[in-house]
C-alpha positions in Angstrom: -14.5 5.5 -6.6 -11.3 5.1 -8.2 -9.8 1.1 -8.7 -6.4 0.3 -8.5 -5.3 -3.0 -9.7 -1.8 -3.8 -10.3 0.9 -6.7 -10.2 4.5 -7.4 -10.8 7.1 -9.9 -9.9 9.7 -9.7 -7.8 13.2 -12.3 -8.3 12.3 -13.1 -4.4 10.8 -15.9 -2.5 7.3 -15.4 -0.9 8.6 -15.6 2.6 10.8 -12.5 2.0 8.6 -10.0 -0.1 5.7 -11.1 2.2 7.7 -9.7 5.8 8.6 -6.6 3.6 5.5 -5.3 2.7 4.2 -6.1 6.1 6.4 -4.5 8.1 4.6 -1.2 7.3 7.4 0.7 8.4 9.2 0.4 5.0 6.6 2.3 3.2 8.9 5.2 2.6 11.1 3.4 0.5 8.6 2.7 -2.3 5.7 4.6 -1.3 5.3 8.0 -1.4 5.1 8.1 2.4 7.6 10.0 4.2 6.9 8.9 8.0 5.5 5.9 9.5 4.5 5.1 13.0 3.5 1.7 14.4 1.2 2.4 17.4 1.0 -0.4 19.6 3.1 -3.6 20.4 3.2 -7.2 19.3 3.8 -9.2 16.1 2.0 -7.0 12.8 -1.6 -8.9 12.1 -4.7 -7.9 11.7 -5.6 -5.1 14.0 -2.2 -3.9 13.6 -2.7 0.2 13.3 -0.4 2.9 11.8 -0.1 6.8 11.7 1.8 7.1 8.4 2.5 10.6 6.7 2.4 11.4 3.2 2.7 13.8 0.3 -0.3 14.2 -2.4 -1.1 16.5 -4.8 1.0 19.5 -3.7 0.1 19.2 0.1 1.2 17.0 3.0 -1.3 14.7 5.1 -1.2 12.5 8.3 -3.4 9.2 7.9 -4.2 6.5 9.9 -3.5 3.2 8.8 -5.1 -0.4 9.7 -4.4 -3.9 8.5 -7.5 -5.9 8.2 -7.0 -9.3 7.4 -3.3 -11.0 7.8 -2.8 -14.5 6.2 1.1 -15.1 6.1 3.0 -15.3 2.5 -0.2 -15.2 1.2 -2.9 -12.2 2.2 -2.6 -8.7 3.7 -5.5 -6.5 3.3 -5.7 -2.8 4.7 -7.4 0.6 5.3 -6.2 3.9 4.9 -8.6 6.5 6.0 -6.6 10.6 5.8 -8.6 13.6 5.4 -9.1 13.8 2.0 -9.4 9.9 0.8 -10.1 6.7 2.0 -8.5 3.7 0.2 -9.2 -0.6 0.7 -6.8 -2.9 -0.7 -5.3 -5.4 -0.9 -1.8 -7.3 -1.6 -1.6 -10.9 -2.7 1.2 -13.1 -2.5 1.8 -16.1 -5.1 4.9 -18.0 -5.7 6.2 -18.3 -9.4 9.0 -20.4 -10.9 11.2 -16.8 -10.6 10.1 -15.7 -7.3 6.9 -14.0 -6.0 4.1 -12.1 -7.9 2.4 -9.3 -5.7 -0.9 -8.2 -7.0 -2.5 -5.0 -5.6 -5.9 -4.7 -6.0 -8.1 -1.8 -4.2 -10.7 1.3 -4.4 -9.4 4.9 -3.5 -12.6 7.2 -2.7 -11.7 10.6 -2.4 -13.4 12.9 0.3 -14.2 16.4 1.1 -13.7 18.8 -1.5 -12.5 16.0 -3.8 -15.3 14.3 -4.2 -16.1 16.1 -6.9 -12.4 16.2 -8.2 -12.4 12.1 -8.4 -12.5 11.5 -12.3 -10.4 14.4 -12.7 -7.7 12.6 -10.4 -7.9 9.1 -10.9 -5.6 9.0 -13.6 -2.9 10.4 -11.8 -3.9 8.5 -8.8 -3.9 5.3 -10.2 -0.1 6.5 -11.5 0.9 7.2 -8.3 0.3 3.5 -6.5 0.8 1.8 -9.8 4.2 3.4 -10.1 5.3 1.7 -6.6 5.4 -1.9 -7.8 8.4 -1.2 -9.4 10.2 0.7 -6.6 9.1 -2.4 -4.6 11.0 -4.7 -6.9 14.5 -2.6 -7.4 14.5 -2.5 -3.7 14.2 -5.9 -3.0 16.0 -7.7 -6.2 19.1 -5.4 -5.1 
């Protein structure tokens, strides 16, 4: 199992930065996710499930998505499951004199033919999310 833990702060209040990292749908423009779809209706909580593609490691995958715990400006924990990993996370809201600090904190397993791959990877896994806390903060400080 590979950990992720990162965080960063963003010139932003809470109630901002909060709806734009859960509004799943904006993934592509700091993750490395190229297509999201909500399925379902109704205000994004827990429960609230996405089909979200993505690029990793020289080949293209479709995973599913769920959030599984929603506590507003403060909490929103999730589930990705795809074919070759499954990673639990979460993102934590704080207010700070500047604006907001967003910690990530999570555990990518990898699956499959991976598995055996893992410590191999996690270097350049951990890269990979790590380097979207600061794609997060140009895009919303601009």
């Amino acid at each position: 199992m590979i950990q992720i833990s990162n965080s960063i702060e963003i010139a932003r209040p809470v109630l901002q930065v909060f709806h734009f990292v859960a509004d799943f749908e904006n993934n592509p423009q700091w993750m490395p996710v190229r297509s999201v779809q909500r399925l379902g209706n109704g205000p994004i909580g827990a429960g609230t499930r996405f089909k979200q593609q993505f690029h990793l490691l020289g080949a293209n995958y479709e995973m599913d998505c769920v959030i599984t715990a929603f506590e507003p400006d403060q909490k929103i924990a999730f589930e990705y499951d795809a074919p070759v990993f499954v990673w639990r996370g979460n993102y934590l809201f704080e207010p700070t004199p500047q604006g907001t600090r967003v910690s990530a904190k999570g555990n990518v397993a990898l699956s499959g033919p991976l598995k055996m791959t893992e410590t191999m990877f996690a270097p350049k896994i951990r890269k990979l999310i790590n380097d979207t806390a600061p794609k997060l903060k140009q895009i919303l400080e601009s």
